[in-house]
N, CA, C and O atoms as a printed pandas DataFrame, in Angstrom:
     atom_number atom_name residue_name chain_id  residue_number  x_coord  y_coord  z_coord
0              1         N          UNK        A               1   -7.801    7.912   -1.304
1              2        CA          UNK        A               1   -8.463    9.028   -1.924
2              3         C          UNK        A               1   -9.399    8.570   -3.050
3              4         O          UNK        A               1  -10.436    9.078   -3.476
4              5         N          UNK        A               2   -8.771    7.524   -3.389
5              6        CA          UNK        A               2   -9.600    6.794   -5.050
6              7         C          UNK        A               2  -10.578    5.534   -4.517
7              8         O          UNK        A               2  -11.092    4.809   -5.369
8              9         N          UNK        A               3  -10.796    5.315   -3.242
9             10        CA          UNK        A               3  -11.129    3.505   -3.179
10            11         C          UNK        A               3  -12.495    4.055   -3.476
11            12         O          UNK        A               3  -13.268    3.192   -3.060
12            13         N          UNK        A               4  -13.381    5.321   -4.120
13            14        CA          UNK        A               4  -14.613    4.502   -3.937
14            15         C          UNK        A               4  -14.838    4.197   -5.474
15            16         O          UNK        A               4  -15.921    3.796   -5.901
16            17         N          UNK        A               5  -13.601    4.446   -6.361
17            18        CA          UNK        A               5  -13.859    4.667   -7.804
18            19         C          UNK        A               5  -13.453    2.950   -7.890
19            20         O          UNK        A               5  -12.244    2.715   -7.881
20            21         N          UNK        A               6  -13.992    2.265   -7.937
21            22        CA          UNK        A               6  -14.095    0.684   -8.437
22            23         C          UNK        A               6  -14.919    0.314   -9.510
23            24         O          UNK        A               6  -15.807    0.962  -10.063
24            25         N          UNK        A               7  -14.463   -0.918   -9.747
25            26        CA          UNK        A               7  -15.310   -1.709  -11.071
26            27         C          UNK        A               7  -17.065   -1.216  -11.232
27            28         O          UNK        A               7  -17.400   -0.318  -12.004
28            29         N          UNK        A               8  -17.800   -1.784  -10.585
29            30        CA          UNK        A               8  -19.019   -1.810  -10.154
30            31         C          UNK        A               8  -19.027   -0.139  -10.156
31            32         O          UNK        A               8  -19.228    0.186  -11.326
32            33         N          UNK        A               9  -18.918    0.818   -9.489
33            34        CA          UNK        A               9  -19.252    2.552   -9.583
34            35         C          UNK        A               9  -18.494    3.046  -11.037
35            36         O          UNK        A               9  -18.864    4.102  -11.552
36            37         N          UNK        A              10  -17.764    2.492  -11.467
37            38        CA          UNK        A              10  -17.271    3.251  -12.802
38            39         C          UNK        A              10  -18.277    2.574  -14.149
39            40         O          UNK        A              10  -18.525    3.053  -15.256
40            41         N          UNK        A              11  -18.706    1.274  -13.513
41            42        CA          UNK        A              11  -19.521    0.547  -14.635
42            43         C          UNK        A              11  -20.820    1.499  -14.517
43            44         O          UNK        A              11  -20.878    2.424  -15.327
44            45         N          UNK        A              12  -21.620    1.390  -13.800
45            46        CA          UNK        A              12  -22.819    2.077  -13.200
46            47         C          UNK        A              12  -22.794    3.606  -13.483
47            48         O          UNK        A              12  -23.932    4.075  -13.508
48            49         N          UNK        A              13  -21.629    4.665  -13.741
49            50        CA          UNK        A              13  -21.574    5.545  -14.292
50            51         C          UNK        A              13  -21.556    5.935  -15.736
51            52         O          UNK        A              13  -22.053    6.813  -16.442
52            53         N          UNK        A              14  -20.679    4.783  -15.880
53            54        CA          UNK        A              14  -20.608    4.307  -17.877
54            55         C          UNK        A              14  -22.195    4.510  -18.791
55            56         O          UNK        A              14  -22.621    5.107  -19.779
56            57         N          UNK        A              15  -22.809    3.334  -17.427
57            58        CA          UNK        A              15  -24.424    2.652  -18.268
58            59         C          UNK        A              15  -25.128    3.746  -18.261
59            60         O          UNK        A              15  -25.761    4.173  -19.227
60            61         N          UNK        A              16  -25.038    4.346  -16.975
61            62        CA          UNK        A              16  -26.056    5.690  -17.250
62            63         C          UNK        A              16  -26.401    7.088  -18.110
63            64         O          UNK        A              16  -27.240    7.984  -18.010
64            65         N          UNK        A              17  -25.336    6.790  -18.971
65            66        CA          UNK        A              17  -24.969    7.590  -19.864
66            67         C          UNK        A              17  -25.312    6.957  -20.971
67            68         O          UNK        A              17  -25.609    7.703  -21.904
68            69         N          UNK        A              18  -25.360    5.951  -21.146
69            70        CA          UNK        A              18  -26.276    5.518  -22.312
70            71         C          UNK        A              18  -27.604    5.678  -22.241
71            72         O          UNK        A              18  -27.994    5.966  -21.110
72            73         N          UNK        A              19  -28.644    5.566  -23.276
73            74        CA          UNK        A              19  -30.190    5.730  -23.730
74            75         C          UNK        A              19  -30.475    4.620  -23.228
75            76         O          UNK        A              19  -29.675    3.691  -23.120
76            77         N          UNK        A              20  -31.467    4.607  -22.925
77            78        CA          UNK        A              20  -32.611    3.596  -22.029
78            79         C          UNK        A              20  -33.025    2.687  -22.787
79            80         O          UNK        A              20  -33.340    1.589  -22.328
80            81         N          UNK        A              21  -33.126    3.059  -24.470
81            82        CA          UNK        A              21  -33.678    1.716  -25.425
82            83         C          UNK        A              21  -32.574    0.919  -25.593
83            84         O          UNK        A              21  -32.912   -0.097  -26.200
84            85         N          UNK        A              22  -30.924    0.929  -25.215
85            86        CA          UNK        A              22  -30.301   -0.164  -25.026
86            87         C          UNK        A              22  -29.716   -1.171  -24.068
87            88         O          UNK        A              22  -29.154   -0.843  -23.023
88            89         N          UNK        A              23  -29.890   -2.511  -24.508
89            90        CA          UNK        A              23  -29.930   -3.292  -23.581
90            91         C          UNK        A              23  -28.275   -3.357  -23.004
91            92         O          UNK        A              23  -27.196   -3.677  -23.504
92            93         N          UNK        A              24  -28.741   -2.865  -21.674
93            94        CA          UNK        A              24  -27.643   -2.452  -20.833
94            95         C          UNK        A              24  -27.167   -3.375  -19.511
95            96         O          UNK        A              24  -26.472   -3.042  -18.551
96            97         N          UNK        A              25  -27.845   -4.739  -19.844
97            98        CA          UNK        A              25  -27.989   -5.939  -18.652
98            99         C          UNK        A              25  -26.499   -6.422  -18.523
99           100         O          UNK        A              25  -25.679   -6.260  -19.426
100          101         N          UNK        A              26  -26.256   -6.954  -17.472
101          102        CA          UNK        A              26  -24.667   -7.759  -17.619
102          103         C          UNK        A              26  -24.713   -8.987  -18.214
103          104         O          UNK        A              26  -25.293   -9.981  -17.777
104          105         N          UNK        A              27  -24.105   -8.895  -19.192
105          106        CA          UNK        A              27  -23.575   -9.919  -20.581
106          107         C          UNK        A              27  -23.841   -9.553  -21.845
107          108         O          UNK        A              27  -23.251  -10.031  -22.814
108          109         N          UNK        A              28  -24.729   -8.698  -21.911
109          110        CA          UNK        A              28  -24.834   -7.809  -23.270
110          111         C          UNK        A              28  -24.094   -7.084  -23.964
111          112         O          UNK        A              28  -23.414   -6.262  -23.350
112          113         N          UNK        A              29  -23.984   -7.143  -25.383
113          114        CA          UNK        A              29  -22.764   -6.694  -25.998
114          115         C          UNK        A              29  -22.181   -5.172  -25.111
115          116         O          UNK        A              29  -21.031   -5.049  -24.687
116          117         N          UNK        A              30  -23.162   -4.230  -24.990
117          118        CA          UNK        A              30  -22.569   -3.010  -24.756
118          119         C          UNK        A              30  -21.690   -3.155  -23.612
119          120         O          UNK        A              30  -20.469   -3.016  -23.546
120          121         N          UNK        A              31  -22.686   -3.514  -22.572
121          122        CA          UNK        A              31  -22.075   -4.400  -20.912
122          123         C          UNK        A              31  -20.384   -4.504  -20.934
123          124         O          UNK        A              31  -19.431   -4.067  -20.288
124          125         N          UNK        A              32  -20.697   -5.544  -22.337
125          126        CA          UNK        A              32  -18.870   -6.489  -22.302
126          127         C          UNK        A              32  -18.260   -5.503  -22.932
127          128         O          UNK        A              32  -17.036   -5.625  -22.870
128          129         N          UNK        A              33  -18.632   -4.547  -23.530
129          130        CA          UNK        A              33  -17.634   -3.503  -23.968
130          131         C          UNK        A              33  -16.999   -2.854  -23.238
131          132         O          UNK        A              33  -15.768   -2.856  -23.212
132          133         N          UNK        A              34  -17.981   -1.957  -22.274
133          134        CA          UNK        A              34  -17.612   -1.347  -21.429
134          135         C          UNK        A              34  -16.667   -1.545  -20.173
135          136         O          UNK        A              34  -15.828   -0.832  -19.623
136          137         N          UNK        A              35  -17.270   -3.099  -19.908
137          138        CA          UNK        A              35  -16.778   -3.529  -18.897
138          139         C          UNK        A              35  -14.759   -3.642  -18.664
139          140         O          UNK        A              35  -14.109   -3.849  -17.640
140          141         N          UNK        A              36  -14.337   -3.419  -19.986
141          142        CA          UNK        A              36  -13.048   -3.968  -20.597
142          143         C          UNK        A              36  -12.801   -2.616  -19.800
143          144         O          UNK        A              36  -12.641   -2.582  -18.579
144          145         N          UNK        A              37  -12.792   -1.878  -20.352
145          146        CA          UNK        A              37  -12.722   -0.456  -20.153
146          147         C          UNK        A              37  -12.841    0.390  -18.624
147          148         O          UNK        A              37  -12.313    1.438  -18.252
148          149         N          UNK        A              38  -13.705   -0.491  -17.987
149          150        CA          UNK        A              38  -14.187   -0.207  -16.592
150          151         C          UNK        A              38  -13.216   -0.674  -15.797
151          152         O          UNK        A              38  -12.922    0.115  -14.898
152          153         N          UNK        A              39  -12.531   -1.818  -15.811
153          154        CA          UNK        A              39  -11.520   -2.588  -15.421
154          155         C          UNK        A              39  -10.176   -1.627  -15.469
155          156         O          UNK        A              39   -9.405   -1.263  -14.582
156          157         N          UNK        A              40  -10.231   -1.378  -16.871
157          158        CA          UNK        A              40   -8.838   -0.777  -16.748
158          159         C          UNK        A              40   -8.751    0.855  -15.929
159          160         O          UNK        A              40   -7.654    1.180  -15.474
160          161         N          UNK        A              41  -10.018    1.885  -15.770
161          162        CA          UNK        A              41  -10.143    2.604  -14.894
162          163         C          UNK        A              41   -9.695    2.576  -13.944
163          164         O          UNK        A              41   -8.785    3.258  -13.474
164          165         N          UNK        A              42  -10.576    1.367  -13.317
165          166        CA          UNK        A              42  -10.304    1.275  -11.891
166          167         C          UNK        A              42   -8.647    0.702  -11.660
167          168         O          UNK        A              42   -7.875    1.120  -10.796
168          169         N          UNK        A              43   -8.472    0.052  -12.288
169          170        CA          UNK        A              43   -6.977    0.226  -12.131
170          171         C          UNK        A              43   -6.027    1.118  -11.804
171          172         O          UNK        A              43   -5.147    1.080  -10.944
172          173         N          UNK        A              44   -6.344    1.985  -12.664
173          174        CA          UNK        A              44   -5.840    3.260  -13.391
174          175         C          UNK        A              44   -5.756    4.215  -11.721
175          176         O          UNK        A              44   -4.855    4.955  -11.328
176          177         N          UNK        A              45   -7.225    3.781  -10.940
177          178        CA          UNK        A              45   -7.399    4.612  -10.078
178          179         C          UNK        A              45   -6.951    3.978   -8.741
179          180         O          UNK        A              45   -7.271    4.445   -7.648
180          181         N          UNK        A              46   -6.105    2.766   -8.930
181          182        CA          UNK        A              46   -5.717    2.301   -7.973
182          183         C          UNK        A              46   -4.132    2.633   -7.758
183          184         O          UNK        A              46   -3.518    2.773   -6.700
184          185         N          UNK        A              47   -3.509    2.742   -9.568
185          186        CA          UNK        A              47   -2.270    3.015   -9.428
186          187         C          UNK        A              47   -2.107    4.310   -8.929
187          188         O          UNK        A              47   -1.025    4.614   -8.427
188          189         N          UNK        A              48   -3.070    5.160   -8.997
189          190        CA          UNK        A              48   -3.043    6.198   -8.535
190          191         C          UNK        A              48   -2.831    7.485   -7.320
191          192         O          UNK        A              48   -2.301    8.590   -7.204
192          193         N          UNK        A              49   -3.763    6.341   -6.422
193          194        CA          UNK        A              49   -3.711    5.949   -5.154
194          195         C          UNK        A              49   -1.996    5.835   -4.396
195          196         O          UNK        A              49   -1.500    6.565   -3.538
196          197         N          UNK        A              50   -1.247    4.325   -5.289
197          198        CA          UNK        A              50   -0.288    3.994   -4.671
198          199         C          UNK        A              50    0.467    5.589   -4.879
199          200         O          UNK        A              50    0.799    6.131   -3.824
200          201         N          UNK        A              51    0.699    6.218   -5.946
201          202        CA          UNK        A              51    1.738    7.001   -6.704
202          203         C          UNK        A              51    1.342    7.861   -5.669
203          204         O          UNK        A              51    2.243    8.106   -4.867
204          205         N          UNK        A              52   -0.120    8.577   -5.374
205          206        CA          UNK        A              52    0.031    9.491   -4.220
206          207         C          UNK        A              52    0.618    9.188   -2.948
207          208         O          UNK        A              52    1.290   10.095   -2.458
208          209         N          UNK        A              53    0.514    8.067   -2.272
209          210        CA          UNK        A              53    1.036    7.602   -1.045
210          211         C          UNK        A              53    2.694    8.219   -0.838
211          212         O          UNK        A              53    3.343    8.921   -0.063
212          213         N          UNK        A              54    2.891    7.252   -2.377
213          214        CA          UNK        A              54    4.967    7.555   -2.091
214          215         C          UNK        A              54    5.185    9.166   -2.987
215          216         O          UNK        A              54    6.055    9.274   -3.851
216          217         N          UNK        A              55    4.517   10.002   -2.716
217          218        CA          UNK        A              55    4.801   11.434   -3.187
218          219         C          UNK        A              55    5.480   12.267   -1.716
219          220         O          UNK        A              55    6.414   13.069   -1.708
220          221         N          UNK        A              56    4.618   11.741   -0.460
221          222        CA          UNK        A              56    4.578   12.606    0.303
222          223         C          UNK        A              56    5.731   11.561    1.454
223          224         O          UNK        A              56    5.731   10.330    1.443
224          225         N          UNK        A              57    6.564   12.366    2.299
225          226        CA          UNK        A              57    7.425   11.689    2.738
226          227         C          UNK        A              57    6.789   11.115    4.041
227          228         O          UNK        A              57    7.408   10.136    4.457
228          229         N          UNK        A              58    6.016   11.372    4.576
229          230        CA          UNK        A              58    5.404   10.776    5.790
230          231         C          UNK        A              58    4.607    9.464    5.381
231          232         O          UNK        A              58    4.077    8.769    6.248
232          233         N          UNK        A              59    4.534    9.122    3.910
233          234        CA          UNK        A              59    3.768    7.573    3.618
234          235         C          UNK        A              59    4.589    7.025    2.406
235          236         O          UNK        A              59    4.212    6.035    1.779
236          237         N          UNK        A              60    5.605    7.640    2.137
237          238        CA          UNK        A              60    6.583    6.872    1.281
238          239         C          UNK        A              60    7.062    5.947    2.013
239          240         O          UNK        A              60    7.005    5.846    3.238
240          241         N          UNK        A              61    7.588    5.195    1.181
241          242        CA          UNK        A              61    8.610    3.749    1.438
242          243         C          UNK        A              61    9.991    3.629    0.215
243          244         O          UNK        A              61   10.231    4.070   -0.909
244          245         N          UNK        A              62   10.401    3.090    0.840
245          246        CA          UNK        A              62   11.617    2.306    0.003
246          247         C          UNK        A              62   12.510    3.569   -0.824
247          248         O          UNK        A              62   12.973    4.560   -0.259
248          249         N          UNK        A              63   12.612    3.283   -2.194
249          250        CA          UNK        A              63   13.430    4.302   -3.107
250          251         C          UNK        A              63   13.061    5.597   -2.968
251          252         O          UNK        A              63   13.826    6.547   -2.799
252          253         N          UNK        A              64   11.416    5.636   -3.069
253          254        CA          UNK        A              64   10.667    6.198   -3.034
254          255         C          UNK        A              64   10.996    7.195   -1.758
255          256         O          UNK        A              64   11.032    8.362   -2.150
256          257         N          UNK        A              65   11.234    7.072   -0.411
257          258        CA          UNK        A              65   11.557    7.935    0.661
258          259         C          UNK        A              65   12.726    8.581    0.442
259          260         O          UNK        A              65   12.897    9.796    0.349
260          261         N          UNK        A              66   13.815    7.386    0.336
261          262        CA          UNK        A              66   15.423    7.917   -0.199
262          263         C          UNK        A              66   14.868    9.191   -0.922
263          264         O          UNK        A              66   15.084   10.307   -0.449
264          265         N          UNK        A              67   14.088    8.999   -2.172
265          266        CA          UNK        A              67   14.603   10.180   -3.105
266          267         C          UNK        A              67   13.894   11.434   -2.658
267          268         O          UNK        A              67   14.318   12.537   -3.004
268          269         N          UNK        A              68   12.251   11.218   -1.488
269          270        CA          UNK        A              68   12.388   12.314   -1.048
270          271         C          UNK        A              68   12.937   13.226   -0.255
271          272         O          UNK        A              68   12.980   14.456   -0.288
272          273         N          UNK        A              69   13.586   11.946    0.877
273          274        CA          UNK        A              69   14.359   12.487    1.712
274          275         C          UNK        A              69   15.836   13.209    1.011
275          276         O          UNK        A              69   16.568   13.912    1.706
276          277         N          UNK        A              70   16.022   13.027    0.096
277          278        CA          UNK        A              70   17.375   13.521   -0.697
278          279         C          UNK        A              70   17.106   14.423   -1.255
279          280         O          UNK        A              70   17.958   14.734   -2.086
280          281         N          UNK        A              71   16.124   15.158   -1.196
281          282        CA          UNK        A              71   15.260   16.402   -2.032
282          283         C          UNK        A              71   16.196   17.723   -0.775
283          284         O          UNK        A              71   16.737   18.777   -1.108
284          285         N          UNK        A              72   16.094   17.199    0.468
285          286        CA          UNK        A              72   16.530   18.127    1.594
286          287         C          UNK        A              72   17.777   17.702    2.031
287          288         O          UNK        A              72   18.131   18.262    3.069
288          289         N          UNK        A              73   18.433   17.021    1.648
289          290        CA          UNK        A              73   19.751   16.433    1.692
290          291         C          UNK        A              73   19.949   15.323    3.049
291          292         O          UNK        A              73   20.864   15.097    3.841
292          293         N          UNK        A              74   18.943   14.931    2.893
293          294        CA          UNK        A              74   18.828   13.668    4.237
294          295         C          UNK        A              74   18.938   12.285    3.612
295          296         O          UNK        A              74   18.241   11.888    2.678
296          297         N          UNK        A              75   19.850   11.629    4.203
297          298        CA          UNK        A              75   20.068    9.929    3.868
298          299         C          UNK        A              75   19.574    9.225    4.707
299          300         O          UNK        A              75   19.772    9.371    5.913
300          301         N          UNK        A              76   18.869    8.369    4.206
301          302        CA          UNK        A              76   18.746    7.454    5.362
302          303         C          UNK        A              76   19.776    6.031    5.944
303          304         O          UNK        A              76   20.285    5.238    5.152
304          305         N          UNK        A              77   19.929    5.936    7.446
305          306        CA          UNK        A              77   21.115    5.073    7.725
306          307         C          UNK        A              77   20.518    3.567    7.533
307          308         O          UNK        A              77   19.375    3.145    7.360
308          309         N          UNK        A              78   21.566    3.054    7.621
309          310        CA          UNK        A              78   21.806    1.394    7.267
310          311         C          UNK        A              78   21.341    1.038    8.833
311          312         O          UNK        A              78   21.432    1.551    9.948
312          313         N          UNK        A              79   20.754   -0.230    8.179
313          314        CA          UNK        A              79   19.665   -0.595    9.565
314          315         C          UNK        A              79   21.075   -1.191   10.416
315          316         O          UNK        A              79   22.189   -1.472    9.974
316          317         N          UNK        A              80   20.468   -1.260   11.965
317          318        CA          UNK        A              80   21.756   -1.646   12.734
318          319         C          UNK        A              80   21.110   -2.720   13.621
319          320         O          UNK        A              80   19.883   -2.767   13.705
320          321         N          UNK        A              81   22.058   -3.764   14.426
321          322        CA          UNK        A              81   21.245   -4.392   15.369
322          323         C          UNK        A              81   20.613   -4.073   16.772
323          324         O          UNK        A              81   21.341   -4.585   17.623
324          325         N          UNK        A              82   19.936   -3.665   17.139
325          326        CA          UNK        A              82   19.316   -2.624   18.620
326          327         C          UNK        A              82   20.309   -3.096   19.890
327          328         O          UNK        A              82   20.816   -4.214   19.969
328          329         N          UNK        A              83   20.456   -2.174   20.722
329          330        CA          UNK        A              83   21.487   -2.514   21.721
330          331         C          UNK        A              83   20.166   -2.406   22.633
331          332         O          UNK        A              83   19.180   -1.781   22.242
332          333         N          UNK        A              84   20.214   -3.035   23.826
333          334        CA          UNK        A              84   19.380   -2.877   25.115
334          335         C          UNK        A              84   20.383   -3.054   26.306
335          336         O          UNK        A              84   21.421   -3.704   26.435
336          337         N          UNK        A              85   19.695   -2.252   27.095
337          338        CA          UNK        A              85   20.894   -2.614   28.701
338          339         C          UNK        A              85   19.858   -2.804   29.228
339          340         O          UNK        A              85   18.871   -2.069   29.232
340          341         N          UNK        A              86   20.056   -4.193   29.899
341          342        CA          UNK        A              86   18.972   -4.958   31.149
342          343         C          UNK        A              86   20.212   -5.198   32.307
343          344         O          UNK        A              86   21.429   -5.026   32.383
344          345         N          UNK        A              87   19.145   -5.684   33.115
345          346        CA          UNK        A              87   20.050   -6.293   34.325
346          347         C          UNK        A              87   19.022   -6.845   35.213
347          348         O          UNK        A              87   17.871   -6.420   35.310
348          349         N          UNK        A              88   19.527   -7.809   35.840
349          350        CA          UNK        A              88   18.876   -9.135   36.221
350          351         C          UNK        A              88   19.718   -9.386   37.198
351          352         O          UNK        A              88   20.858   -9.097   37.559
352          353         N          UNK        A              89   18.210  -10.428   37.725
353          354        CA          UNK        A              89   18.144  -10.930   39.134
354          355         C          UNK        A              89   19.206  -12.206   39.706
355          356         O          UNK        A              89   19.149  -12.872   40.740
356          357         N          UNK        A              90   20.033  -12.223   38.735
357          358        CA          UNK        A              90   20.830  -13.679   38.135
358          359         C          UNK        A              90   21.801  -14.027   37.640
359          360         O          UNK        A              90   21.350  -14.122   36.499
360          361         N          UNK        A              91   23.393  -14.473   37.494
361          362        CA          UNK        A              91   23.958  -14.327   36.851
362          363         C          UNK        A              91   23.759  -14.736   35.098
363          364         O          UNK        A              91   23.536  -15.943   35.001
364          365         N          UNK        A              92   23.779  -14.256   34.162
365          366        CA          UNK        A              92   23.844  -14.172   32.814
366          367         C          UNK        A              92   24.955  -14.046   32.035
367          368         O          UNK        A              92   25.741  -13.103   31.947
368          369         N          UNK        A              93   24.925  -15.455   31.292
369          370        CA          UNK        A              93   26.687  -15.640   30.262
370          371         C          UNK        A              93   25.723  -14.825   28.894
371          372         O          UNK        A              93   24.541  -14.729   28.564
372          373         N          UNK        A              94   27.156  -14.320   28.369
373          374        CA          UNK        A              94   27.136  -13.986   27.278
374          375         C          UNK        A              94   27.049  -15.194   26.313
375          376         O          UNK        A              94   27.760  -16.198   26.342
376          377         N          UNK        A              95   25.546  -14.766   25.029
377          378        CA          UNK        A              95   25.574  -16.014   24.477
378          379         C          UNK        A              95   23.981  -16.233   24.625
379          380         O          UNK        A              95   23.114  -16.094   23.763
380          381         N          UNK        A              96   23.864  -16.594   25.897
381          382        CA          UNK        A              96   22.451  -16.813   26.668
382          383         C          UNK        A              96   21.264  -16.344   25.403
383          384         O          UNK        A              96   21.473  -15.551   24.485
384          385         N          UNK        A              97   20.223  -16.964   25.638
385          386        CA          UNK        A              97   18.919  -16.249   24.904
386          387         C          UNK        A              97   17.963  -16.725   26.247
387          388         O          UNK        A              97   17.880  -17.658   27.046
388          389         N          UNK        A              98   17.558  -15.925   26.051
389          390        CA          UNK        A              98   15.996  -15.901   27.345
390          391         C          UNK        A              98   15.029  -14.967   26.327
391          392         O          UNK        A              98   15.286  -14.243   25.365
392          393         N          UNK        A              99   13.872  -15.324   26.974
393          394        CA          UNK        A              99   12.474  -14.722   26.269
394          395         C          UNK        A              99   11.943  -14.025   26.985
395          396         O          UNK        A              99   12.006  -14.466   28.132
396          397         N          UNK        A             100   11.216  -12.754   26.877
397          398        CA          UNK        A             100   10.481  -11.709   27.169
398          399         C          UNK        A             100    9.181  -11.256   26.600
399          400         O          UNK        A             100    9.180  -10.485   25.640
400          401         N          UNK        A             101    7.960  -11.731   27.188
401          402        CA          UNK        A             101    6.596  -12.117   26.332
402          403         C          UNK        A             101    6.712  -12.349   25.130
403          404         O          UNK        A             101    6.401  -13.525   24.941
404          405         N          UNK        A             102    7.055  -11.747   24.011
405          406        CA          UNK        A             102    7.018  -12.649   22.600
406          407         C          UNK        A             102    8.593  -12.223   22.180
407          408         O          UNK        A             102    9.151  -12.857   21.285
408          409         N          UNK        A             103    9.158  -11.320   22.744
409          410        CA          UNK        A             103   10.541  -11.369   22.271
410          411         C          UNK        A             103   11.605  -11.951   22.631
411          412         O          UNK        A             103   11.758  -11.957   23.853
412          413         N          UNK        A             104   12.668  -12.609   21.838
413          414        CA          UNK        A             104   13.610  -13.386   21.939
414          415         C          UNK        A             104   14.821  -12.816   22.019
415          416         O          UNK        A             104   15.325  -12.324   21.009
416          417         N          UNK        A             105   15.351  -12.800   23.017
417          418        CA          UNK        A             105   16.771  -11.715   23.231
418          419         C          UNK        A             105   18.210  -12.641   23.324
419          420         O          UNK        A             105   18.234  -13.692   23.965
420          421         N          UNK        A             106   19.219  -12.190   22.711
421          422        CA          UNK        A             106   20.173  -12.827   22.891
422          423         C          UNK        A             106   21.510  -12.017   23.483
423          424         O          UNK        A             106   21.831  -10.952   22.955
424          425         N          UNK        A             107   22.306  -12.586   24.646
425          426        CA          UNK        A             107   23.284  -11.699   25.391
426          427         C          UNK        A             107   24.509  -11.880   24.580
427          428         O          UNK        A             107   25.546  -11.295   24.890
């Protein structure tokens, strides 16, 4: 929502608001003033960004989901290891690992 507010567009909004008889070039006192200041904006508008993401439960993560999901009384479960049922052309010991295009399965 915030990426177009960066260094460079918050600086460029700053300068233009100053009078034209000062020297407004990059490295000039006013420049390095501002620039301190411009930095910490865009920051400002980055943390911002993240804080909206984990508000809404469809782009939260981590604590952040827990506590929305706990708003409606939903927990989330403890991760588990995936079960699959295959069956094959072959006898197969338990134990076995065989590969399946990039996945590594173990019986």
């Amino acid at each position: 929502m915030f990426e177009n507010e960066t260094f460079p567009v918050i600086m460029e909004r700053m300068l233009e608001r100053l009078p034209d008889d000062l020297d407004k070039r990059e490295g000039s006192i006013i420049w390095k003033a501002l620039a301190a200041s411009a930095v910490e904006q865009a920051q400002a508008y980055i943390w911002m960004d993240i804080v909206l993401e984990q508000i809404f439960a469809d782009t939260a993560s981590g604590e952040f989901l827990d506590r929305r999901a706990g708003e409606v009384g939903v927990e989330r479960n403890s991760a588990t290891r995936a079960i699959r049922r295959a069956s094959f052309n072959t006898a197969v010991e338990e134990g076995e690992r065989f590969l399946l295009r990039t996945k590594t399965f173990i019986l």
